[in-house]
C-alpha positions, 0 to 999 in steps of 0.5 A: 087061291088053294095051296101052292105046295102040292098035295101028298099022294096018299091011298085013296082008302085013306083019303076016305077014311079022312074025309069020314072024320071031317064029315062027322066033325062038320055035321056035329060042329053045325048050328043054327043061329037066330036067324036061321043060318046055319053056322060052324063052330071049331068043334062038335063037342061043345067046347067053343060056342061060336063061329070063328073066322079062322076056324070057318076059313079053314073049314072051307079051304080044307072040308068046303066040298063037304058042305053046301054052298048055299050054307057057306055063303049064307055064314059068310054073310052073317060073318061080314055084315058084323064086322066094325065100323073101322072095318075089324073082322070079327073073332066070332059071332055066336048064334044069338047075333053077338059078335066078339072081336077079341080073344077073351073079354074077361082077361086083360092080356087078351082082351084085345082083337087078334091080328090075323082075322082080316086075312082069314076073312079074304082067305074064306071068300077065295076059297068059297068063289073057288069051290063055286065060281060065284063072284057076286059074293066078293063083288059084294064084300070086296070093300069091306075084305079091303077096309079089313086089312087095312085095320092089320098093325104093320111095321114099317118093313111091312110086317106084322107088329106087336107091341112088346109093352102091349102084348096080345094075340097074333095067329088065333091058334097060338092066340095064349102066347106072347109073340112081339116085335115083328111075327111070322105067322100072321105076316105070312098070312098078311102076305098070303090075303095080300096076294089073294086079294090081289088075284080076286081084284085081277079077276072082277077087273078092278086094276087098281085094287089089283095093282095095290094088293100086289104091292103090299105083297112085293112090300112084305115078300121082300122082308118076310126073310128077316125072320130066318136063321141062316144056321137052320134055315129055319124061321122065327115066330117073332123078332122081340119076345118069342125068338124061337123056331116055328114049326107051323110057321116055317112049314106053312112058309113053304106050303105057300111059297114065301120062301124058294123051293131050296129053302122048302126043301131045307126046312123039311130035311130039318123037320125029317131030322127033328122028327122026335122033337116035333112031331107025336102020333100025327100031330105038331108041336108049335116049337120044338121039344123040350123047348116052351114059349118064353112069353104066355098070355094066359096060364098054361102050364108047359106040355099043355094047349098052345104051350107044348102040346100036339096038334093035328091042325098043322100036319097037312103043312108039315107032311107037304113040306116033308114031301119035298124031302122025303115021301115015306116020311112024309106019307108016315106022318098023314097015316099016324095022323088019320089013325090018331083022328079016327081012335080020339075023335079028331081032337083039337090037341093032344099030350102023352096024357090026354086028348082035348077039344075032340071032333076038332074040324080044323084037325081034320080039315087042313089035313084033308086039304093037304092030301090027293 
């Protein structure tokens, strides 16, 4: 199931130009595991190891027509067959077979599993079946998708929950910050692999997993608006610690429609009237300046990382949302996006300062994945 938002209509020599960055960030992120699979790690500069669910997810929704089919199915089986018994997906699995189903093992706050892995993991077979049309991958590891969601903590609104007594990560790409009570992004995504599932059960004819997966979505839908703020129109990256705008989450809420098209098009004039606040050559504050989270993880310091940096990842989301507002602007901020992209290295992050994590594939894949 792609996005729902339509793409941006931008140049084609720019969509060239985009697609020459994810090239070089996929062909330098590719490595071979023990076995001989090939995997694909977030970056090409060797900043991070091993494979990571949604960084691969991402890779494939975005940059998938980039890489052979037979070489996503291949990671795709490497990835599922190390899930836990209980049905947890994996965080990563590195090439020498060990698999990691939390953030970091060495320090306590994020020594414990994530909860947006169970849907990254269905989002990655969807994306895989639609670029090839080869549904004996999900016939194969429909159970396994099913028993993966069912490890998701959910609140008794249906949505996903952490304690605040016991903090941990959420959405792998604020995975530092201390989100609790109820949080947006990963209920969005819970939202969105329910609604997948549903369509990928529809299509192999299991009525009944159809029929369940649709419900969890209705549940869900229904109470996603608890995280709105009616003054803004904007959403709130939890309801415990961390009650503040989310500009990823509120953007990514229109691109896949859990919020009405009116309130699409209102979070991208504020976005259009914040523009200074959130956005720095092409790329996305998490929240918008001056503000920092209230709640971290781990130490970093504000302007920097999860904590007020810049990031390219989200900009597809954000220009297809400023799209239904104004297209000039929404055009501006892809171009300065790709032109940051191409004189960096396609970085994971970036400050006035400095640019991190360089030939970063998520950055220029769900960019790639946001324009026509």
């Amino acid at each position: 199931m792609k996005h729902f938002l339509r793409p941006v209509p931008i140049e084609k020599a720019q969509v060239e130009r985009l697609e020459g960055i994810a090239r070089r960030c996929l062909e330098s992120a590719r490595v071979q595991a023990h076995d001989g699979t090939w995997l694909f790690t977030p970056a090409g500069s060797g900043k991070y190891s091993g494979m990571y669910t949604r960084d691969f997810c991402y890779a494939v929704e975005g940059a998938g027509r980039l890489i052979p089919p037979e070489e996503i199915a291949a990671a795709i089986d490497y990835l599922m067959v190390r899930r836990r018994e209980d049905g947890l997906m994996p965080n990563r699995v590195e090439p020498d077979g060990r698999v990691v189903y939390v953030v970091n093992e060495s320090t306590p706050t994020l020594d414990r599993p994530p909860t947006d892995n169970a849907a990254f993991a269905v989002k990655l077979v969807d994306a895989y079946t639609d670029l090839t049309g080869d549904w004996e991958l999900f016939i194969r590891h429909a159970d396994a998708l099913m028993d993966a969601m069912e490890t998701v903590p959910l609140s008794e609104d249906h949505l996903v929950t952490i304690d605040p007594t016991r903090p941990h990560s959420g959405y792998g790409f604020t995975d530092t910050v201390g989100k609790t009570g109820e949080v947006l992004f990963s209920s969005l995504l819970y939202w969105e692999a329910c609604m997948v599932l549903a369509k990928l059960c529809q299509r192999v004819q299991d009525h009944d997993g159809a029929h369940a997966w649709f419900e969890a979505a209705e549940h869900t839908g229904r109470t996603l608006p608890a995280f709105r703020h009616e003054r803004d129109g904007m959403l709130r990256a939890a309801t415990v610690d961390c009650e503040q705008i989310d500009v990823w989450g509120s953007a990514y809420a229109g691109v896949v429609r859990a919020v009405s098209k009116s309130q699409t098009v209102q979070i991208g004039r504020w976005l259009f009237d914040h523009y200074d606040a959130c956005f720095l050559r092409g790329c996305v504050r998490h929240l918008p300046a001056p503000e920092y989270w209230e709640r971290m993880l781990a130490d970093y310091p504000p302007g920097r990382y999860q904590n007020g940096g810049y990031w390219p990842t989200a900009a597809g989301w954000a220009a297809m949302v400023l799209d239904r507002y104004d297209h000039d602007t929404a055009v501006t901020l892809l171009e300065d996006c790709i032109d940051l992209m191409e004189e960096q290295d396609a970085p994971e992050w970036i400050s006035d300062t400095e640019a991190d994590g360089l030939l970063y594939v998520a950055s220029a894949a769900n960019v790639l994945a946001a324009v026509k």
